[in-house]
C-alpha positions in Angstrom: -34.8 -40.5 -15.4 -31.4 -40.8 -14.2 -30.1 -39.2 -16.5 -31.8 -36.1 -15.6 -30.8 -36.5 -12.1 -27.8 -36.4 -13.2 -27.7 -33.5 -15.8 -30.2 -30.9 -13.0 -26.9 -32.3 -10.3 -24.3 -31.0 -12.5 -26.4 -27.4 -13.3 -26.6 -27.0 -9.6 -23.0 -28.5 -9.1 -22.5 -25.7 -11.6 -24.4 -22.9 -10.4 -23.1 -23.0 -7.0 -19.6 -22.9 -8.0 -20.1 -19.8 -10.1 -21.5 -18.2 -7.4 -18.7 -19.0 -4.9 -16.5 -17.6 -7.9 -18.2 -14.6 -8.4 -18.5 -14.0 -4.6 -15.2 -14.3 -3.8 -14.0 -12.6 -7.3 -13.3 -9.2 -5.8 -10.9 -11.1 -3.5 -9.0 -13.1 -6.0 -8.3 -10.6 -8.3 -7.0 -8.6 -5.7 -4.5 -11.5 -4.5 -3.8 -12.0 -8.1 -2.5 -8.1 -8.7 -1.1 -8.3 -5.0 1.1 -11.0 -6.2 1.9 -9.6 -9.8 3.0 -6.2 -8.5 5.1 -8.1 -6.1 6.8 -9.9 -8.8 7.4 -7.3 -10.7 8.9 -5.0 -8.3 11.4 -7.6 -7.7 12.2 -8.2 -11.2 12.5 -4.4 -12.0 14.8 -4.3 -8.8 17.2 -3.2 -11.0 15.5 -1.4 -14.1 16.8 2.1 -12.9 13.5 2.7 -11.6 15.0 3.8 -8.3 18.4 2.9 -8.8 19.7 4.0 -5.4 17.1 2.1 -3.3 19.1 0.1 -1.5 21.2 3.4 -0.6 18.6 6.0 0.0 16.2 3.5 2.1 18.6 2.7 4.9 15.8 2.3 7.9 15.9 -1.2 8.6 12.8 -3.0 10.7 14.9 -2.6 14.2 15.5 1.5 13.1 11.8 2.1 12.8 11.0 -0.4 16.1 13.0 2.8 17.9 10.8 5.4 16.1 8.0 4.1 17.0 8.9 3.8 20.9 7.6 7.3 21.8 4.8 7.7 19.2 2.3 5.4 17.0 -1.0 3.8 17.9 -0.8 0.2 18.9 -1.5 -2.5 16.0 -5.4 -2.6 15.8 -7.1 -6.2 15.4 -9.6 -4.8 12.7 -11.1 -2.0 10.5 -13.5 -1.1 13.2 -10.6 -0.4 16.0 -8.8 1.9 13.1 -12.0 4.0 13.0 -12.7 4.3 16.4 -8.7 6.0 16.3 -10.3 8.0 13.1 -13.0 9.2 15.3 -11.1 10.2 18.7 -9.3 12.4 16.1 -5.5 9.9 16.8 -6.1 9.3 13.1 -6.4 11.3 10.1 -8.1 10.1 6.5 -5.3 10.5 3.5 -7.3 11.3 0.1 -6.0 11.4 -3.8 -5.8 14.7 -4.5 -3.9 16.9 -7.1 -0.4 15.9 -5.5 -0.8 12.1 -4.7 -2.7 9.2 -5.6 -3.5 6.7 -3.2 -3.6 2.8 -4.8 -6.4 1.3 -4.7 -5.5 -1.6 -3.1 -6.4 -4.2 -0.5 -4.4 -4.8 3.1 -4.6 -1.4 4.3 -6.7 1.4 5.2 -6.0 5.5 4.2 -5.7 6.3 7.9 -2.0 8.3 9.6 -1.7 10.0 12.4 -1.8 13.5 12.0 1.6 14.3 11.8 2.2 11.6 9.1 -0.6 13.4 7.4 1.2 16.9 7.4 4.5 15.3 6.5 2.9 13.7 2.8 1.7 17.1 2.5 5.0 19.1 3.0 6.8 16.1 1.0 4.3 16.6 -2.4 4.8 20.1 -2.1 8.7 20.1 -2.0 8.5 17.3 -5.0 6.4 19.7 -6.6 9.0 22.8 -6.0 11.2 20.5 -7.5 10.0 19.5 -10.4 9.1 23.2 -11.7 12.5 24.0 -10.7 13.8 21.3 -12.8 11.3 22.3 -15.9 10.1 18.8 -15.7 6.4 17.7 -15.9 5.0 17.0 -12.3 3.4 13.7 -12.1 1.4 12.8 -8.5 3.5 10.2 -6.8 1.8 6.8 -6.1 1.4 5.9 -2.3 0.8 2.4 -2.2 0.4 1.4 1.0 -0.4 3.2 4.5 -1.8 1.7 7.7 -2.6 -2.0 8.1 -4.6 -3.9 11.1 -3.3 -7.4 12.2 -5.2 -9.9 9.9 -4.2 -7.2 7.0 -0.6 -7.9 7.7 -1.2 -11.9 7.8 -3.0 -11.9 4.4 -0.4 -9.4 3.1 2.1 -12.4 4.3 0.1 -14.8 2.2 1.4 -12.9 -1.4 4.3 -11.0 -0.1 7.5 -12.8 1.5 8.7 -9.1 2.4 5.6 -8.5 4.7 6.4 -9.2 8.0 4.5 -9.4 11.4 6.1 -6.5 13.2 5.1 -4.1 10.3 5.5 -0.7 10.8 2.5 0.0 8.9 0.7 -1.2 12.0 2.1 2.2 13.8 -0.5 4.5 12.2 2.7 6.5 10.8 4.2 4.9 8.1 3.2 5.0 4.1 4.9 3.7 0.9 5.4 5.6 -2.3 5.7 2.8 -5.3 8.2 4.3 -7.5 7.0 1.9 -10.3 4.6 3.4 -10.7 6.5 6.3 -12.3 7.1 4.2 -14.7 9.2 5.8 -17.7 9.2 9.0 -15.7 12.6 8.4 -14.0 13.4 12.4 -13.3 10.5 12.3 -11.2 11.3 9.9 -9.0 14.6 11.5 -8.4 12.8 14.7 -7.4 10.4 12.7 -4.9 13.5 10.7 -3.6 12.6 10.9 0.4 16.7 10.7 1.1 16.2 14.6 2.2 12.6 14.1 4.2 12.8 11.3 6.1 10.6 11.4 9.3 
């Protein structure tokens, strides 16, 4: 008899933990890539990936703290501020299309201001100018990460030491391309360089 107590304890012992893993499953993995792509940015730093990084991105936090003075919405506290923005037409909705491909990723939502919106268009079109001038095959460029709301910054924090509190992403006007993933396809990424388009 106890026995069975015992055994039906450890099915339901069992059966709840599966389904707090498979609830929360989504979430982990997520954390998980979060914090392999992290790690492997930093150890292909230096794999001629983008090889003049630390040249080319020269706009440190304080530089983009005086962009933002004059223009940018004000760090929302969740998704349902950012869409009320989306709504009142202060934000615009970025989509993958034929140009650019937008990660699929946690800790930020596909939201810029207009104007941030119009300058990823003019920028994939001039990388795409380039490229056919080149004679070299055009490959979308990755954007990786757009706008973020406060508790997307602090669980950024949690699997990125580089995320900060202050993010510009915050601002409603800022997006990242990953240049990784270019991978192999390093003329590319010197055609979509942003040395020449910074805004």
């Amino acid at each position: 008899m106890r026995f069975n107590r015992y055994f039906i304890i450890i099915i339901l012992t069992g059966l709840v933990a599966l389904f707090i893993t498979y609830s929360f499953l989504y979430r982990i993995k997520r954390v998980i890539q979060g914090t392999i792509e992290y790690y492997s940015s930093v150890s292909s730093s230096n794999n001629g990936v983008c090889p003049n990084c630390e040249v080319i991105f020269v706009d440190n936090v304080k530089k983009q703290e005086e962009a933002y003075k004059k223009e940018g919405i004000k760090p929302q506290k969740n998704i349902r501020c950012l869409k009320k923005l989306l709504r009142s037409g202060k934000l615009k909705t970025v989509k993958t299309n034929k140009f650019y491909i937008i990660d699929d990723l946690d800790h930020f939502s596909p939201y810029l201001m207009p104007k941030a919106v119009v300058f990823i268009r003019d920028l994939s079109k001039i990388y795409n100018n380039k490229c056919n001038k080149k004679t070299i095959p055009f490959v979308p460029f990755t954007i990786s990460s757009i706008t973020r709301t406060k508790p997307d910054v602090l669980k950024l924090m949690h699997v990125n030491k580089n995320a900060i509190p202050n993010s510009s992403h915050l601002k409603g006007k800022t997006f990242d391309v990953n240049y990784l993933a270019f991978k192999q396809n390093k003329n590319q990424t010197k055609c979509v360089s942003l040395q020449h388009y910074q805004n």
